[in-house]
N, C-alpha and C positions, 0 to 999 in steps of 0.2 A: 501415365498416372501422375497428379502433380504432389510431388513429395509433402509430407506431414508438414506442420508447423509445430516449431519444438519451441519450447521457452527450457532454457534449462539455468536450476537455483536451487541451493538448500536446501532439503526435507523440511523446511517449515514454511509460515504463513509469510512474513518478512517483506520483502520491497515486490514480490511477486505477485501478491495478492490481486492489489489494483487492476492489472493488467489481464488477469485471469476473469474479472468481474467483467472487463468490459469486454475481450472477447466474447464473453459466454453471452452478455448485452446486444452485441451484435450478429451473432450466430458464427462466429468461425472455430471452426474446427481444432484442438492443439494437443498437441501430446505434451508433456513434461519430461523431463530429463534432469534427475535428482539427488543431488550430490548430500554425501551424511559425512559429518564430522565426525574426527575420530571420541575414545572415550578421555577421561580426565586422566591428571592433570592435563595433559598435552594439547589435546583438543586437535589432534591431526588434520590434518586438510587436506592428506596423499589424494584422495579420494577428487578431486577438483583439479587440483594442484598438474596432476599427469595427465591431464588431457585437457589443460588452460591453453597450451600453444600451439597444439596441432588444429584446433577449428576456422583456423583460419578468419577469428575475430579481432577487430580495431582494438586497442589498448583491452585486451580481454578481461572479463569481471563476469559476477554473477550479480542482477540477471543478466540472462542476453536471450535473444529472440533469432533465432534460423527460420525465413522464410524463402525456400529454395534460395535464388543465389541471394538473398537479401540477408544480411548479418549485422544484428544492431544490441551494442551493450549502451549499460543506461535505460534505468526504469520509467522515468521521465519522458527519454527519448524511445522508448519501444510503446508508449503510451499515447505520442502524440503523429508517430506513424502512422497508428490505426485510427489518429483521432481526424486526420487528416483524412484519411479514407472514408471515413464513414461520418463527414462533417458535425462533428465531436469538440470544433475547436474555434467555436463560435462565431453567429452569425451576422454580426454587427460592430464596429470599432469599440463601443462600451461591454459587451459582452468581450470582445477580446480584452480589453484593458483588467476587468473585474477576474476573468479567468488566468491573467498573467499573475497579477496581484496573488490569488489565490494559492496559487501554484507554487511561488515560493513563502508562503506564510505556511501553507499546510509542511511545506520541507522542513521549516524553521523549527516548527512543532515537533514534527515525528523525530527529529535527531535530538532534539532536547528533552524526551521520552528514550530514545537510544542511551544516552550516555547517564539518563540515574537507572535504568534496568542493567545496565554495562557496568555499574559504577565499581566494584570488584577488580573486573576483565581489565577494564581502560585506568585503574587504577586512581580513580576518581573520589573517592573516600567511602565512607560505608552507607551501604544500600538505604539502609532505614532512615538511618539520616536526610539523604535526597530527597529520598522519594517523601518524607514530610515535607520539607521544602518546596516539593513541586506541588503537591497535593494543597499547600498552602494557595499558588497561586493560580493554578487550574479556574477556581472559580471566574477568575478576570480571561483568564484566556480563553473560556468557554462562550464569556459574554460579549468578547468583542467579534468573533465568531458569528454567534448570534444577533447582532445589531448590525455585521457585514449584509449576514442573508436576510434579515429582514422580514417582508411579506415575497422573497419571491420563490419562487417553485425550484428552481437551482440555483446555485452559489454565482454563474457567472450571468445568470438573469430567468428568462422566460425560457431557454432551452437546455436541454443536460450537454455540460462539455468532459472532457475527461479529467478534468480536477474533480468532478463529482464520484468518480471512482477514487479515487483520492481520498474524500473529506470521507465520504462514508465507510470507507476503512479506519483510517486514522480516530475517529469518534468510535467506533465499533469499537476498535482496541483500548480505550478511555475508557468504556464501558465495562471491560473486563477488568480493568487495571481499579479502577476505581467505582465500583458497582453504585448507579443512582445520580449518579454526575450531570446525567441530564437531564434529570428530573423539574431543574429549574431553568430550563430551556426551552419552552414548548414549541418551539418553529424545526430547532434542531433536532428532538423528536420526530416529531411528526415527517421532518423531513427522512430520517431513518427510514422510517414504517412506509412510508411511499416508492423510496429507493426498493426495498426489498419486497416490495409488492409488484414490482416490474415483470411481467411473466416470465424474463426469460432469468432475471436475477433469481426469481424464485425457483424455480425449473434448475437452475444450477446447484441452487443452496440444498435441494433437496436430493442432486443426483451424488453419487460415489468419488465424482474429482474432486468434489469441493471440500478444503482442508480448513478448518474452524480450528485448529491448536498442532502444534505450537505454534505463538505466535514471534519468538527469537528464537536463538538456536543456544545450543549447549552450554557456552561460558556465563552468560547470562544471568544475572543476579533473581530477574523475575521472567519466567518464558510465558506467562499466561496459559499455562496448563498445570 
C-alpha cells in the first residue's frame, strides 16, 4: 500500500493553505500533520521543535511535504512539485515568464501583510499604526494586481498555474483583513468566484479538511479569526 501523503504545519491557515487548494484541485489524497504552539507569553514550539530532526528533512521548517521517500520543505517548492506533475506551471515561455513574475510579487505581498499582522511579535511598532499604513496603500497594490491580470482568465495567462493557488489565497486573506477591498476590482473578483467555482475547489471548501481560520498563529497581532 503506497504510504499517505502528509504535509505537516501549524494548526492554522498560513503558508499551507495554497498547497492544500491545489492538491485537493488536482485530486491527490493527504493527510496533515499539525503542530500547535504553546500558550502565552511564551508561545512554545516543543510541540515541532522535538520532532524537527528526526524526519529526516533538508534544512527542516514548516511546511514540508512527505511523499514516501520524497521530503520537500518550502511552500513554494512543495507547490511547484506538484505543479510540475500536473502541468501547473505553464504552458508557453510568456505564461512562464508572467507566472515567475507573479510568484515573487505575490511573496512580496504576503510577507508585507506578515510583518504589520506580526508587528508586536517582530517588534515592529504598534499594530494599529501599520496596518493604517498598509491599509492606506493596499488600494495601489490591489490595482497593479488588477491591470497585471487584465482580461485573462489566470494570472499567468490562458491556463491556471500554481501561483493561481497563491494569488487566490493571498486576496482571500485581504478580504478578511480588510472587508470590501475588492470591490473596486472587478476582474479580481470575478476571478475569486470562478477559482472557487472549480468542482473540486468547491468539493474541498465544503468538505471537513478545509480550514477557513486561523489564518496566523498565536503571537500574531491580527490572526483573522
Amino acid at each position: 500500500m503506497q504510504a499517505p501523503l502528509i504535509i505537516g504545519y501549524w494548526n492554522i491557515r498560513g503558508f499551507a493553505q495554497p498547497i492544500k487548494l491545489l492538491l485537493s484541485y488536482v485530486g491527490r489524497e493527504f493527510e496533515t500533520k499539525q503542530y500547535c504552539l504553546g500558550p502565552a507569553p511564551t508561545y512554545s514550539n516543543k510541540a515541532w521543535k522535538s520532532v524537527k530532526y528526526s524526519l529526516g528533512l533538508p534544512f527542516p521548517n514548516l511546511p514540508y511535504l512527505i511523499d514516501g521517500d520524497v521530503k520537500i520543505v518550502q511552500s513554494h517548492a512543495i507547490l511547484k512539485y506538484f505543479g510540475r506533475q500536473h502541468n501547473l506551471c505553464g504552458t508557453t515561455e510568456e505564461e512562464r515568464i508572467r507566472m515567475d513574475i507573479m510568484e515573487h510579487q505575490l511573496e512580496d505581498t504576503l510577507n508585507a501583510h506578515i510583518s504589520v499582522c506580526y508587528s508586536t511579535y517582530f517588534g515592529h511598532g504598534k499594530h494599529e499604526d501599520r496596518k493604517a499604513e498598509y491599509l492606506k496603500h493596499l488600494p495601489y497594490t490591489l490595482r497593479q494586481y488588477s491591470e497585471f491580470l487584465a482580461d485573462h482568465p489566470w494570472f499567468a495567462g490562458e491556463n491556471i498555474t500554481f501561483v493561481d493557488f497563491i494569488a487566490y489565497d493571498l486576496f482571500d486573506i485581504h478580504r478578511v483583513f480588510s472587508p470590501g477591498c475588492l470591490d473596486g476590482y472587478k476582474n479580481i473578483a470575478d476571478y475569486m468566484e470562478k477559482f472557487e467555482e472549480l468542482p473540486a475547489i468547491e468539493k474541498y471548501m465544503h468538505s471537513g479538511k478545509f480550514l477557513r481560520r486561523p489564518i496566523y498563529n498565536k503571537p500574531a497581532d491580527w490572526r483573522g479569526d
